[in-house]
N, C-alpha and C positions, 0 to 999 in steps of 0.2 A: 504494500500500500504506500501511496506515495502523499511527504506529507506537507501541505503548502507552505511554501517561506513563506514569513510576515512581511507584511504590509512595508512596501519602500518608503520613508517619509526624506522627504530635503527641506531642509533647512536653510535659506538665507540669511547670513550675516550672525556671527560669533560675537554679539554685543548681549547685554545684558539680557533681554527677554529671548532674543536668539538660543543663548546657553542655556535658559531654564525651560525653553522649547525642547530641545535636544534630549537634556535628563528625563523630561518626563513623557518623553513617547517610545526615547530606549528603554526608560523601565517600564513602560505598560507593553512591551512585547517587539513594540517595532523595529524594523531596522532601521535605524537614521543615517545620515552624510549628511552634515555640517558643513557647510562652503562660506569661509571668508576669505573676502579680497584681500586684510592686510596679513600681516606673516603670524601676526599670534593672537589676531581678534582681543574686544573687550577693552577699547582702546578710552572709553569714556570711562570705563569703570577704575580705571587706570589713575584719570585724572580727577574724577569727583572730589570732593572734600579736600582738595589741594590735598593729592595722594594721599588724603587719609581713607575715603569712601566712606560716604553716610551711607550705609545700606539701608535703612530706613527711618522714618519717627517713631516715637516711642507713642505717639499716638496719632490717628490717622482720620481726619475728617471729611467724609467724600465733596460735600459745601463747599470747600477750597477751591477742587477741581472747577479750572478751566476749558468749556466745553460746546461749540455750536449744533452739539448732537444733545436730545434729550438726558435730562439730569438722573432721572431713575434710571437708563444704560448705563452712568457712570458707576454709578452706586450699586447695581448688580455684579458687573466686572471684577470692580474689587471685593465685593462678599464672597466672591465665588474662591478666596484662599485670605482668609481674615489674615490679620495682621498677626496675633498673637501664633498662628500656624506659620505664618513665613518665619518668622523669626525662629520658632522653634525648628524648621527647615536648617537654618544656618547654625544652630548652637549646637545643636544635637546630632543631626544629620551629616553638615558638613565638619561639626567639629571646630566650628567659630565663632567662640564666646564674644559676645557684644554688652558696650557699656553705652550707658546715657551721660550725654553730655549734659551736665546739669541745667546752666544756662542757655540751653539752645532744645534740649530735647532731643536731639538727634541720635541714633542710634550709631555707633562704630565699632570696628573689631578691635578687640583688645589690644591687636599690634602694631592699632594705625597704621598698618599697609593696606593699600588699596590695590596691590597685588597679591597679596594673599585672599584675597577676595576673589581676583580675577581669575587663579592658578588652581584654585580650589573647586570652582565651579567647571574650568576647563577638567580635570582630575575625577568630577564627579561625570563627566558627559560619556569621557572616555572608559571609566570604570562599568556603567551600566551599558556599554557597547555601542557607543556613536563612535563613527567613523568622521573624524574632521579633517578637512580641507584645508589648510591654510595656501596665502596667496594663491585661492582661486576665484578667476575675475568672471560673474554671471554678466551676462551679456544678453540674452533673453530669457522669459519662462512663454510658453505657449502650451493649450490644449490638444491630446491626441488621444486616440483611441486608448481605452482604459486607465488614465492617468493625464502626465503632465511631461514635457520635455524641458529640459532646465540645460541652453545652450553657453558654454563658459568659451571663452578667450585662448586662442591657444592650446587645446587643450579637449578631451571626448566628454562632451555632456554627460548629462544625467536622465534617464528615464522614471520616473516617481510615482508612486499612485497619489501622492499628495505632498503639495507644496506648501512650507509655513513659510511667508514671508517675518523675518526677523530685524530688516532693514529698510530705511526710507525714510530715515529724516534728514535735515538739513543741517542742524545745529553745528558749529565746531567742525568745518569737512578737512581741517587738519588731523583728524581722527578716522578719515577716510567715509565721511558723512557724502553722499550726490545725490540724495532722493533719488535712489530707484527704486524704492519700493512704490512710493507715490505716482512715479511715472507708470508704471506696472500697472496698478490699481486705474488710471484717468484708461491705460492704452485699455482694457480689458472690460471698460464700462461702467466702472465702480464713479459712486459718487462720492467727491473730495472737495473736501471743504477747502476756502482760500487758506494757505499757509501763511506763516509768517513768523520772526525770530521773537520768542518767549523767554521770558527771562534773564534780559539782556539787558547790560550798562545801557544809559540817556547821557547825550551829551548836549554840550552846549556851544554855539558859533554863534560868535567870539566865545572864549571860556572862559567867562567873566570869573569865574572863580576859582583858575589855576592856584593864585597866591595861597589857598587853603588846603594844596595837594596833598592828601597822607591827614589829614583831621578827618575823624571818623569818631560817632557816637551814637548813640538807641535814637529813636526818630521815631511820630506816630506820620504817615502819610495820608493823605485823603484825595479822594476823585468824587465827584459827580459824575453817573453816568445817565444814560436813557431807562436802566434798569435798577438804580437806585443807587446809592452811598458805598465806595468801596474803599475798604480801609487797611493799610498795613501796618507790623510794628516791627521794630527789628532796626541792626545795624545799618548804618548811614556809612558810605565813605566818599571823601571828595575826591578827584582824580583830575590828572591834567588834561582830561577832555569834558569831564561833566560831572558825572553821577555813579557809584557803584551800592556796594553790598546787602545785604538781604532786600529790607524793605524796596529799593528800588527795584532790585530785580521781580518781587512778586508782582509790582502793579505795573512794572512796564510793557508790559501787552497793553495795557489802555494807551498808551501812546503813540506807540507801534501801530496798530492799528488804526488811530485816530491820523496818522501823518499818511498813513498809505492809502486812506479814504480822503484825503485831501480837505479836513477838515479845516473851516475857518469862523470861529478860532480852533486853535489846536485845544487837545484834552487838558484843562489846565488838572498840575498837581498842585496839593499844598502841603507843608509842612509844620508840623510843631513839633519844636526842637528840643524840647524836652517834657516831663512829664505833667508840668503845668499849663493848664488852657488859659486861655484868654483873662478872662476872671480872677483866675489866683496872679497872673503878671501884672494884671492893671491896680490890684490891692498893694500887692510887692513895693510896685514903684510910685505910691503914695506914700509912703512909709514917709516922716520925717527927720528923716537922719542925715546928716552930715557925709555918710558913705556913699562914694561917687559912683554914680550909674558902671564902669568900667567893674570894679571891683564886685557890685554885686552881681554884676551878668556870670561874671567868672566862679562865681559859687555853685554854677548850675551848666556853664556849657565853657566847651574848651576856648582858650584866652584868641587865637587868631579870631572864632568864627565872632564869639563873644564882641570883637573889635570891629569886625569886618560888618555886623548888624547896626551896631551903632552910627557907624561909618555915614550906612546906606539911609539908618532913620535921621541922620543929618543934626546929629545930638552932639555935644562937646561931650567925649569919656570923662573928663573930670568933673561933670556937673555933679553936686551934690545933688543925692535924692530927696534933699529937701527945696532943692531950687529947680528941678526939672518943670518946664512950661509943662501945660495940658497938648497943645499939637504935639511934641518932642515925645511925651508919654505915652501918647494914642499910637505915633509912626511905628514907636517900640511893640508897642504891645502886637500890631500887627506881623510884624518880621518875627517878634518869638515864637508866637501860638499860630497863625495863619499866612506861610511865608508862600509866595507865587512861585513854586522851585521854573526858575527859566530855562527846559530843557528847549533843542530847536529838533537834535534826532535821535539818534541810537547806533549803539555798535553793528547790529545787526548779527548776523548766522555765523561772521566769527569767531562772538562773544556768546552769542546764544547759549543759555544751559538745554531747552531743546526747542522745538518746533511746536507753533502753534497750530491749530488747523488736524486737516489728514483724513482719512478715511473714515465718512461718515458711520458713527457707530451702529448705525441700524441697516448697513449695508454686511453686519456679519451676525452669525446667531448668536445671541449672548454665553449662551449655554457652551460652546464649543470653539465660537472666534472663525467659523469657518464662513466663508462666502456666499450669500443671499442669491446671488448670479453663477456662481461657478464651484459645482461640486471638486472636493478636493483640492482647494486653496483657503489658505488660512492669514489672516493678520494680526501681528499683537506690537505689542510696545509702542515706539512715536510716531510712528507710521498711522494711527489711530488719532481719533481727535479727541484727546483730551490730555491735558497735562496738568501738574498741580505747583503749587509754590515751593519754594526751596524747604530741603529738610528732611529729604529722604522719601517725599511721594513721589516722585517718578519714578526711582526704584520698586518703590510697591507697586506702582501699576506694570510696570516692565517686567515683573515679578509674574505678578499674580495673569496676567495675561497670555505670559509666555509659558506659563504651567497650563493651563487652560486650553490655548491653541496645540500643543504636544498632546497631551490627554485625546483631544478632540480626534486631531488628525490621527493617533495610533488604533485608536478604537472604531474610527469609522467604518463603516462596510464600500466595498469597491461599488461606484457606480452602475447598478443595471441588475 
């Protein structure tokens, strides 16, 4: 009796949902082949956390997620391998004890490498019996009788009964990022939402605020949008082109967006600089004291920015806070608590942490990630439309997507 091999599955691109594709369709029975373009994949995973890799948060709120596909897809997605199971995935599984960063929440491996990370999951693909490819350059995927053909560069394709797309964002393509998964998905018929760079530095022309480069502090930001008040909290840093770290990169998709719709006016942000609103700074600086505006900015924010506010509310630093005019008090109170941050654009895709946009999520089953138009094709990670703010959700969704699309595609029955 003769007894069927399992099911061929391929795999594009050895990046984070790629690899957890990989393990979990080699362990549910399939055969896998892994193909990435660069020589040893996982090249974001590499750089995340400035090489330390957030593999995830220590807690995980689907609300965050950024999405032009409905909000209950997002929120299914990621149920479908909760957070407390991925994590137990890498502690237990992989053998990679993770700690919380106190003040950030963010999850890391105890060795702060982000190679260990990368080396570990390569280690787990190949253990449960995937076949990996490196430097192999996929040049098309098309449809053929009982399966998929997946044509590489140089080089004898692959025949597949099912293809997981593992690549196709934009983000960082020093990482060997070109959107072909995207391209793949638009040639093929799939619906793809407009892309665009997520999580990316703002900057500003002129950079009115080089002289502050390297000053960095906690920052609440705010937007007005069409769909209501959106807020971030988180580290500020000032850069010789504009604007960086956390809080900016969570909300700069609003501006992003906002300049590539050719919005007039642009999205405006605002800032307060520190934990005091409006109210507590206009009390502050009624105070009758002899203590000159200068001296007490500097009890609450760093001494350049501190100088450089006052500068702009057109105040003497030495005025006592007993002699401060009511204009001079108001200008202030404005730039602390309600500052117009004057970006003009953005780093774009080579500062990008990822891509915004991507294949609409109701163009795959939830349940499996496989394609609504085309049996035995799958998509998971940034190639999907949805991403979250800094801190270890995109991980989670890369994660828990790329286990999900592997399941899918091992256990599917062949077409017919």
């Amino acid at each position: 009796m003769t007894v069927p091999l399992p099911r061929l599955v391929t795999v594009i691109g050895a990046g984070a949902a790629g690899l957890m594709a990989a393990i979990h369709a080699a362990r549910a029975g399939a055969r896998v082949i892994l193909l990435e373009r660069t020589r040893d994949g996982g090249r974001k995973i590499l750089i995340s956390g400035g090489g330390r890799c957030n593999i995830l948060p220590s807690e995980l709120d689907p609300s965050r997620f950024v999405s032009d596909s409905p909000a209950p897809l997002v929120r299914r997605l990621l149920a479908s391998w909760p957070l407390p199971a991925q994590r137990a995935f890498f502690e237990t599984d992989l053998g990679l004890p993770l700690v919380v960063e106190p003040e950030s929440g963010k999850l890391f491996p105890v060795s702060n490498r982000a190679r260990e990370v990368r080396d570990a999951l390569v280690t787990a693909a190949c253990a449960a019996g995937a076949e990996l490819r490196f430097g192999a350059h996929v040049t098309g995927v098309e449809p053929e009788a009982g399966g998929w053909r997946v044509a590489l560069e140089d080089r004898e394709g692959v025949h597949a009964g099912a293809v997981i797309v593992g690549t196709g964002g934009l983000s960082v393509p020093a990482t060997g990022s070109d959107g072909f998964g995207l391209g793949l998905a638009r040639r093929l018929g799939h619906v793809v939402h407009p892309t665009y760079p997520a999580l990316t530095p703002l900057t500003a022309d002129p950079p009115v605020h080089a002289a502050l480069a390297g000053v960095s502090l906690p920052v609440t930001l705010r937007a007005r949008t069409a769909g209501g008040r959106v807020t971030t909290r988180g580290g500020f840093l000032f850069t010789h082109r504009g604007y960086s770290g956390p809080a900016v990169l969570d909300i700069s998709h609003l501006a992003v967006r906002s300049r590539l719709r050719g919005d007039d006016p642009r999205q405006s942000i605002r800032v307060q600089w520190s934990e005091d609103d409006r109210g507590t700074w206009d009390r502050r600086l009624q105070h009758r004291s002899p203590q000159s505006v200068l001296a007490m900015l500097r009890q609450s924010l760093p001494s350049r920015l501190a100088e450089r506010l006052i500068l702009e509310a057109k105040v003497d630093p030495a005025t006592q806070l007993a002699q401060l005019p009511r204009e001079g008090r108001r200008e202030l109170v404005i730039r602390l608590s309600d500052y117009d941050l004057p970006w003009t654009g953005d780093e774009g895709y080579q500062k990008a942490e990822v891509t915004g946009g991507g294949v609409a999520l109701g163009e795959v089953d939830p349940a499996t990630l496989e394609s609504r138009r085309h049996h035995g094709l799958y998509f998971c990670g940034e190639v999907l439309d949805a991403f979250g703010p800094i801190g270890g959700y995109n991980f989670a969704w890369a994660w828990a997507t790329g286990r999900a699309a592997g399941l899918g595609a091992a256990k599917a029955r062949p077409e017919g």
